[in-house]
BAPA-273015 format. One line per 8 residues: number of its first residue (from 1); for each residue x, y, z of C-alpha. Coordinates in steps of 0.05 Angstrom, whole numbers. Each point is the difference from the previous one (the first is absolute). Layout:
// residues N
NUM) X/Y/Z ~ ... .
***
This chain:
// residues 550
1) -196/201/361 ~ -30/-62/25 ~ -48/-43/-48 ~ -72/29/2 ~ -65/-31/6 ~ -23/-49/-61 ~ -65/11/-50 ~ -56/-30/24 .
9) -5/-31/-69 ~ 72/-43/0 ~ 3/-67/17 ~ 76/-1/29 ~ 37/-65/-7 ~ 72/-17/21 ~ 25/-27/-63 ~ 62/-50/9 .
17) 59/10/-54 ~ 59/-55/-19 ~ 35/10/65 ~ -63/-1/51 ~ 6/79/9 ~ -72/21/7 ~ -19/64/-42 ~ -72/39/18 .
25) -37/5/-56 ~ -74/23/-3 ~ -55/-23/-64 ~ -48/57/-21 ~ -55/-43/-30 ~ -54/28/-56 ~ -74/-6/22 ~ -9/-58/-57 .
33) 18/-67/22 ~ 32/-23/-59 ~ 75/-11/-16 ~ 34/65/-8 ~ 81/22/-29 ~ 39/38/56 ~ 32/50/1 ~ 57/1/47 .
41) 35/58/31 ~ 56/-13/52 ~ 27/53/47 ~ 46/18/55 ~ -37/62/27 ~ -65/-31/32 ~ -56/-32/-45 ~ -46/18/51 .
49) 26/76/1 ~ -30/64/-19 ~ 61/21/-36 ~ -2/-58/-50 ~ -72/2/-15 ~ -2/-75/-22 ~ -75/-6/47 ~ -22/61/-43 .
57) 23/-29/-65 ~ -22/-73/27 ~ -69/29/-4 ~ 8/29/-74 ~ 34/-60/-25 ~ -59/-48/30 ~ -55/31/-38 ~ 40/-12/-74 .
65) -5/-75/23 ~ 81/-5/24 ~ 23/-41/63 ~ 47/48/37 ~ 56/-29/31 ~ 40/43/55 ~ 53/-24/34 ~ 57/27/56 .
73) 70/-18/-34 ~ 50/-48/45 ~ 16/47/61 ~ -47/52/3 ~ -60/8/43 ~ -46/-64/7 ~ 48/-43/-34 ~ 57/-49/24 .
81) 63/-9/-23 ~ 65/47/-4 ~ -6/80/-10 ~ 40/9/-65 ~ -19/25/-69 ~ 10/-23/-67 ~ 26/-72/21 ~ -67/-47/3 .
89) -41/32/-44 ~ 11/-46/-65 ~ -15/-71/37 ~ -54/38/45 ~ -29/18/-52 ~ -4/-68/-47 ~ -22/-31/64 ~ -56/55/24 .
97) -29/-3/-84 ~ 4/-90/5 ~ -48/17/65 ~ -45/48/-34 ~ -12/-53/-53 ~ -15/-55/49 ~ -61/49/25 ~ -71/-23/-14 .
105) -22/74/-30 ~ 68/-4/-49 ~ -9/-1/-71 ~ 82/-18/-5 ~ 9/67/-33 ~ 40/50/51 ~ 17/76/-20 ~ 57/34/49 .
113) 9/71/8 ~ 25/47/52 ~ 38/68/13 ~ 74/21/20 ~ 19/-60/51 ~ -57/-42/-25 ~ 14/27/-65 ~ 68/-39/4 .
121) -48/-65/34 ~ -36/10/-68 ~ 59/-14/-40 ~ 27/-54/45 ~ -66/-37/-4 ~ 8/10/-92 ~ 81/-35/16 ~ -36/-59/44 .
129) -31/-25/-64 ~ -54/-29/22 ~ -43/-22/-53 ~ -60/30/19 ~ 22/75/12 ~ -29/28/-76 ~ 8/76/11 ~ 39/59/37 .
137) -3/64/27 ~ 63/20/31 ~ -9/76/25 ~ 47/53/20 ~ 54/-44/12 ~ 61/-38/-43 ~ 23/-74/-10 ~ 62/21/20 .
145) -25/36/71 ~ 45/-39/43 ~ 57/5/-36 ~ 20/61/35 ~ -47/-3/55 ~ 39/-44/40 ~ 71/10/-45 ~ 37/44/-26 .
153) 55/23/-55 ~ 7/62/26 ~ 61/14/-55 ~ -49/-16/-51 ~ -72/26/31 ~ -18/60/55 ~ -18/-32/60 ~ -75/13/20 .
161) -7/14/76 ~ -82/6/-20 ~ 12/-73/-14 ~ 42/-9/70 ~ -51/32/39 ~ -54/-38/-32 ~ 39/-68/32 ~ -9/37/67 .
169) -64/12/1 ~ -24/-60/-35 ~ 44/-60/6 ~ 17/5/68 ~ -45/-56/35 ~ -73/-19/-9 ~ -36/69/11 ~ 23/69/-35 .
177) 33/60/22 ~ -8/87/-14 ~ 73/10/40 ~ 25/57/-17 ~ 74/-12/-17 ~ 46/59/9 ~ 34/-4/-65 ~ 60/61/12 .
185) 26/-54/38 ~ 24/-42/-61 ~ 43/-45/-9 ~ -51/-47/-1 ~ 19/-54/35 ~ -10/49/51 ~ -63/3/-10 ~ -12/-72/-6 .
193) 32/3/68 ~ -48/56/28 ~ -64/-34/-25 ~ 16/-68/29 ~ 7/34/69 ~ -80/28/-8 ~ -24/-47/-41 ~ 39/-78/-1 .
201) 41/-25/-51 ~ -12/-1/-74 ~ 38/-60/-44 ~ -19/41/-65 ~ 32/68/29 ~ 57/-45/19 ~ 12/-48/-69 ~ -1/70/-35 .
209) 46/23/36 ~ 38/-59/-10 ~ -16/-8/-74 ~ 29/76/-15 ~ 76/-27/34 ~ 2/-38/-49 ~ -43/36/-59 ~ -51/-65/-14 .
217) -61/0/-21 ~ -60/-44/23 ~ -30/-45/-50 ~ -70/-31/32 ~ -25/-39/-56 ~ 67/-57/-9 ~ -6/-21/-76 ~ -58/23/-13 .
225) -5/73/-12 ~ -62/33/-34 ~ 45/33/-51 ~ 9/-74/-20 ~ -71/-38/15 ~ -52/45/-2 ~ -47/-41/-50 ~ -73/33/19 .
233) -38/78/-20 ~ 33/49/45 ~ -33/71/10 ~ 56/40/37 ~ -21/58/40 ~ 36/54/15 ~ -13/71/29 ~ 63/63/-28 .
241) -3/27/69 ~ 34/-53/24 ~ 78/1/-3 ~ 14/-49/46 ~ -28/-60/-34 ~ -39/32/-68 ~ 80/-4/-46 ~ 8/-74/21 .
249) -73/-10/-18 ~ 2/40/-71 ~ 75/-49/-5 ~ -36/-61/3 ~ -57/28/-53 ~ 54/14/-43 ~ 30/-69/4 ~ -47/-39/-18 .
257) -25/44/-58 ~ 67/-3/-31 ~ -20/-81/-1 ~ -26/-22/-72 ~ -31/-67/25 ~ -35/34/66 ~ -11/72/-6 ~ -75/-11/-20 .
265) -9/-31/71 ~ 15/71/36 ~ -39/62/12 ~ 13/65/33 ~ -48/50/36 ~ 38/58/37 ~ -34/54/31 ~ 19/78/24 .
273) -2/-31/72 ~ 50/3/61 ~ 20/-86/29 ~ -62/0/45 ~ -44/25/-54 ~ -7/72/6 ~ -14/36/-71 ~ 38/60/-25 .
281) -77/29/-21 ~ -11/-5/82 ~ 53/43/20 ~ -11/61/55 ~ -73/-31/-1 ~ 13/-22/77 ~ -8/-72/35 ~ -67/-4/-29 .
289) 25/-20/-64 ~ 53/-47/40 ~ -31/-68/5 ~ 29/-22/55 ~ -23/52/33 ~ -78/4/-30 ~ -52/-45/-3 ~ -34/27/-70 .
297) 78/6/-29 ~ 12/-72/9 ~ -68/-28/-21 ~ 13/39/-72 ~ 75/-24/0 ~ -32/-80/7 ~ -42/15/-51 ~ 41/18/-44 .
305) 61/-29/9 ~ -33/-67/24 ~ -39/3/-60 ~ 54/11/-48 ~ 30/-65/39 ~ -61/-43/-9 ~ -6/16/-70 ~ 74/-24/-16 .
313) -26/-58/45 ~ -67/-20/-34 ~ 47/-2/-69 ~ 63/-47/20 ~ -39/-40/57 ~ -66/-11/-25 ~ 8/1/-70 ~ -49/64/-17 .
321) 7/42/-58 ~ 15/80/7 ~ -57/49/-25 ~ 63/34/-41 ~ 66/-42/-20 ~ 51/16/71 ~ 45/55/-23 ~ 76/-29/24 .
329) 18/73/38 ~ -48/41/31 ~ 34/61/39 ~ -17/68/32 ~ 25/73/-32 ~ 2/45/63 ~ -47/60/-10 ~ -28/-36/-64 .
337) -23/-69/10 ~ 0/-68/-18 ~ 26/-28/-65 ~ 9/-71/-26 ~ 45/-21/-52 ~ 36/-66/-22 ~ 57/17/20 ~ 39/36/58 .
345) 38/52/-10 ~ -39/21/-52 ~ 25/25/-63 ~ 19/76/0 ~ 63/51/-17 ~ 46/25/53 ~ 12/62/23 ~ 67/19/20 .
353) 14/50/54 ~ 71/30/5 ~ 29/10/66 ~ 32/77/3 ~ 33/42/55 ~ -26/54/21 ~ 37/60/43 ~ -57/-1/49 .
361) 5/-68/32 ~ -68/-27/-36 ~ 21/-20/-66 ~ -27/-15/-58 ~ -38/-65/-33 ~ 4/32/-82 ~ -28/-34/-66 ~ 74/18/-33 .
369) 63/-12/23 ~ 44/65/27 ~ 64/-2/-41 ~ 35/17/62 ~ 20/-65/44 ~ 7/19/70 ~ 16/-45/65 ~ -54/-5/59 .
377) 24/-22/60 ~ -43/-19/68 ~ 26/-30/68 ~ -17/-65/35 ~ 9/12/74 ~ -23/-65/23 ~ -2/33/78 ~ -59/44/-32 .
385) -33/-39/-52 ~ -63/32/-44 ~ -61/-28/38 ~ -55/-32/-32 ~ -59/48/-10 ~ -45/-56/42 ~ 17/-47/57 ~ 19/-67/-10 .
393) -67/-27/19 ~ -40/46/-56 ~ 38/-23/-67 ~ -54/-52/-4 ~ -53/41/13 ~ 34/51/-45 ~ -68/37/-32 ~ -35/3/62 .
401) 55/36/28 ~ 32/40/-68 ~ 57/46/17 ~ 8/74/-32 ~ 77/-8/-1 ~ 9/69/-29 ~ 52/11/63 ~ 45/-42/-30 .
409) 18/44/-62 ~ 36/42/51 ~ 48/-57/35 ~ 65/6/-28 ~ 21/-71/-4 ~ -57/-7/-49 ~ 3/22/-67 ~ -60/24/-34 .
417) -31/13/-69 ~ -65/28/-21 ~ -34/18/-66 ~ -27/66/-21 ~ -83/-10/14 ~ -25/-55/-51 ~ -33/42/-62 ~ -45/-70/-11 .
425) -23/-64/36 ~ 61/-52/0 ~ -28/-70/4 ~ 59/-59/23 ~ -6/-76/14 ~ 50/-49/14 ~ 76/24/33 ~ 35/65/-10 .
433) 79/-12/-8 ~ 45/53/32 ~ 69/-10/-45 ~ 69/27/25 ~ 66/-11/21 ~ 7/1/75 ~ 65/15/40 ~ 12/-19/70 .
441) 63/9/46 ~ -19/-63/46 ~ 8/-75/-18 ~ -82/5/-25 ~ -52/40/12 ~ -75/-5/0 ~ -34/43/-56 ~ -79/23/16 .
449) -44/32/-62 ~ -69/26/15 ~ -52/28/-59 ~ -48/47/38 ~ -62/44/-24 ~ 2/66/20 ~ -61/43/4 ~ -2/67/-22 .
457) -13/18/79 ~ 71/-30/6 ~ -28/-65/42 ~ 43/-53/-25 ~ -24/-76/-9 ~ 42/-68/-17 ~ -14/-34/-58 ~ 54/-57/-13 .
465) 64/-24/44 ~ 70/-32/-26 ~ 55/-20/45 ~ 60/-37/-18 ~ 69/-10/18 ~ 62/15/-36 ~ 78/-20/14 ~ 71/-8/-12 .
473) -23/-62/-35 ~ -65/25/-39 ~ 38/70/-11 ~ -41/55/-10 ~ -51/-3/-73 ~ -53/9/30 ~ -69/-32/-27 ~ -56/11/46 .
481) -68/-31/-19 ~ -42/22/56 ~ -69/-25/23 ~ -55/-8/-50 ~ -58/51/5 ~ -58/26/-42 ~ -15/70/11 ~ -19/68/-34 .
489) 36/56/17 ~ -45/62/-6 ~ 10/60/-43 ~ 22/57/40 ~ 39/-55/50 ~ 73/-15/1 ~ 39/-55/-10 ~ 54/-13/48 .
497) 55/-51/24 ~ 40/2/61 ~ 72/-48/-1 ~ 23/-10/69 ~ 44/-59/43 ~ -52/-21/57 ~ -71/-12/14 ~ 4/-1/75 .
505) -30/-36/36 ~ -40/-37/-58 ~ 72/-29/-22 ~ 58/-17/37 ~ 60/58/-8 ~ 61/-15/-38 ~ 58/9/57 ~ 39/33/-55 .
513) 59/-56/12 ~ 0/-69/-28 ~ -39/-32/59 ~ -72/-35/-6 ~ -58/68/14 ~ -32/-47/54 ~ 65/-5/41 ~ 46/48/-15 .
521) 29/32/58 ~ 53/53/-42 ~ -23/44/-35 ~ 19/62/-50 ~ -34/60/-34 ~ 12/-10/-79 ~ -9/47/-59 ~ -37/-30/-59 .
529) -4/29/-67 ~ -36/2/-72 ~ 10/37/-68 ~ -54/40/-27 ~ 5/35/-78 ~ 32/-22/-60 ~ -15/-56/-46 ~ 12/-55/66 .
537) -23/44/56 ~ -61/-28/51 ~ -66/-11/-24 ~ -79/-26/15 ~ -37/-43/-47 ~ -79/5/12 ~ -32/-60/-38 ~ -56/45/-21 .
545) -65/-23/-37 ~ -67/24/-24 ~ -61/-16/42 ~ -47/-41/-40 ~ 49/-26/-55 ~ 31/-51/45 .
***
């Protein structure tokens, strides 16, 4: 993907940071000629581009009176400098706000907002500090993105090749890439290896690599962390659909609500939407509902979702006064709607689900507890690992592409439980927890948990995620809290959850041996184990709540 052609209404300037690296960066002006505050939005996938929308939402922003400011990251298509994420984007950032308040048309009042990658930009411009950055709208995306991005513990966290292949295609030089890697040939510095023969060399690919020998982390922002200096209103945006980036994102909400002097600075609107956008309420409606694919579907998504962002905007830039005090949450109930609420998760009793065994091979999610405790055992064959039910390309596109996984009830290195058909509407927000003691004949193991719908046709949808990893050194209690969702499950519709030890090839496979899962050359089938019955045996907590008393 090369860099396509720019709006006719973008005055591009090449914008000189600390270092003389030149950075392209384009000015949507309002009709008025008056001084204006910016909003500014930096990216690595094209700010010209068709998939990032920014000359669509330039044109939304510009009649609410904003300045938009789009600009090509360090590396990546009409800028200079060195193709590698996460390391300039602080001090790019300070530097590319001081020049947006040297501007005739600035008002000295600069807003920053952006999604996944530029979601990460977001927060890196929030660390700069610069004094004249008042408000935030990090979407889809997580302070700690590059943590694991280019690192990894791999004893403590599943490797993501999603996140690997996303180096690939992205970080590889200037332009972007849709190679098709051919993941079954893992290890994967193998397939670092392969795509450098089609494609060049990628320093992110190869510093993960790197990074996961010796299981470190990446910290981009030095001393100065958000967790630590984030001083300004914060509305965090996040989309369930999304498990690749939407549990660091709900992470970071919870952080700084548990903190006494800032929590009245941060806001949360999360939607029944897939990373790029796609709502749950859009499903099997075809691409035109998708908008990247339709004109009228992205002109209503900018309108809304630009307008929500303006409105944030118009209150922490310019100082203008809500019709209706901000509520601090706002968030989406699948097959319900939205609710708002000072608080997230909001208040509400559990329901417990029992895990049971059942002679048939589908077992059983129960309200009580069998009295008879019985040992379930599955196999990890990491030669023949439990594929993901998309490819590695469609977990961020998740919605537009939803999987009926019902095929995977029948694998045998999966176990399964369902409940009987719901008598009543079950309404959940906020993470299920899947409780049990796990056994494992290799060093560790990887442990997957997936909460599914299933339709009384038997079509079978995914609902929430959890992966961890346990080990010799964690031992086996297992205490999953898996990804935050808000959802109503339908009378006459089961409840089910599915325990399994890969996600291939949306996570790297756990070689079954003590070796790192991007590397491991050895590897060994292992049989993995959990309790279900008696007054310790397995069980699912549903953090249920009733719609309209949040």
């Amino acid at each position: 993907m090369t860099s396509e052609t720019p709006s006719a209404t973008a005055k591009e300037s090449m914008v000189p940071m600390r270092d003389g690296t030149e950075l392209a960066t384009d000015v949507y002006l309002p009709d008025e000629a008056a001084v204006h505050s910016a909003i500014l939005v930096r990216t690595c996938y094209d700010k010209s581009s068709r998939y990032t929308a920014l000359t669509y939402e330039a044109e939304y922003f510009r009649s609410r009176g904003y300045v938009l400011v789009a600009q090509d990251v360090r590396g990546k298509f009409r800028s200079a400098g060195e193709t590698f994420p996460y390391a300039h984007e602080v001090d790019d950032a300070y530097d590319t706000v001081e020049w947006i308040t040297q501007q005739p048309w600035s008002n000295g009042r600069v807003g920053v907002t952006g999604a996944s990658y530029y979601g990460f930009t977001t927060w890196a411009a929030v660390a700069s500090g610069h004094p004249a950055i008042k408000a935030a709208i990090p979407q889809v995306t997580g302070i700690d993105m590059a943590a694991t991005h280019v690192g990894s513990r791999w004893s403590q966290e599943v490797p993501s090749l999603a996140s690997l292949n996303d180096l690939l295609q992205i970080w590889t030089n200037h332009n972007g890439y849709l190679a098709a890697a051919n993941w079954s040939a893992a290890p994967a510095d193998e397939i670092v290896a392969a795509a450098r023969n089609e494609i060049g060399e990628c320093s992110a690919a190869n510093r993960l690599l790197a990074r996961a020998a010796e299981q470190s982390w990446f910290n981009p922002y030095g001393e100065r962390h958000p967790y630590h200096t984030t001083r300004i209103p914060i509305l965090h945006w996040q989309n369930w659909y999304d498990p690749g980036l939407a549990p660091a994102g709900l992470r970071d909400w919870r952080h700084f609500r548990s903190l006494d002097g800032a929590r009245s600075l941060h806001y949360l609107r999360v939607g029944s939407a897939d990373h790029a956008g796609f709502r749950l309420e859009d499903v099997d409606a075809g691409d035109e509902r998708n908008p990247y694919l339709n004109e009228d579907a992205l002109t209503e998504k900018i309108m809304t979702e630009c307008g929500e962002m303006a409105d944030f905007f118009d209150e922490h830039l310019n100082g203008m006064t809500p019709p209706a005090p901000r509520p601090h949450a706002r968030w989406h109930v699948g097959h319900v709607g939205w609710q708002s609420s000072q608080e997230y998760p909001p208040p509400g009793t559990p329901l417990t689900f029992y895990l049971s065994a059942s002679a048939s091979g589908l077992h059983a999610l129960d309200r009580t507890a069998s009295q008879e405790t019985r040992p379930l055992t599955w196999t990890h064959d990491p030669t023949k690992p439990v594929p993901s039910t998309t490819d590695i390309e469609t977990i961020w596109y998740l919605l537009a592409g939803y999987p009926d996984e019902q095929a995977q009830a029948h694998r045998q290195d999966v176990l399964t439980f369902r409940t009987d058909p719901l008598p009543q509407n079950v309404d959940f927000a906020g993470q299920p927890v899947l409780t049990a003691h796990v056994t494992f004949s290799s060093p560790s193991t990887h442990v997957f948990a997936k909460l599914q719908d299933v339709y009384p046709d038997g079509t079978t949808r995914p609902i929430s995620w959890g992966r961890t990893v346990l080990s010799e050194v964690t031992g086996g209690a297992l205490t999953l809290h898996m990804d935050d969702n808000a959802y109503r499950i339908r009378a006459g519709h089961c409840l089910q959850l599915q325990i399994q030890s890969s996600d291939f090839p949306h996570f790297a496979v756990h070689p079954g041996t003590d070796e790192n899962p991007l590397t491991a050359t050895k590897k060994a089938a292992s049989t993995q184990g959990l309790t279900v019955g008696g007054s310790d045996g397995a069980r699912l907590e549903l953090p249920a709540i009733t719609i309209g008393e949040a």
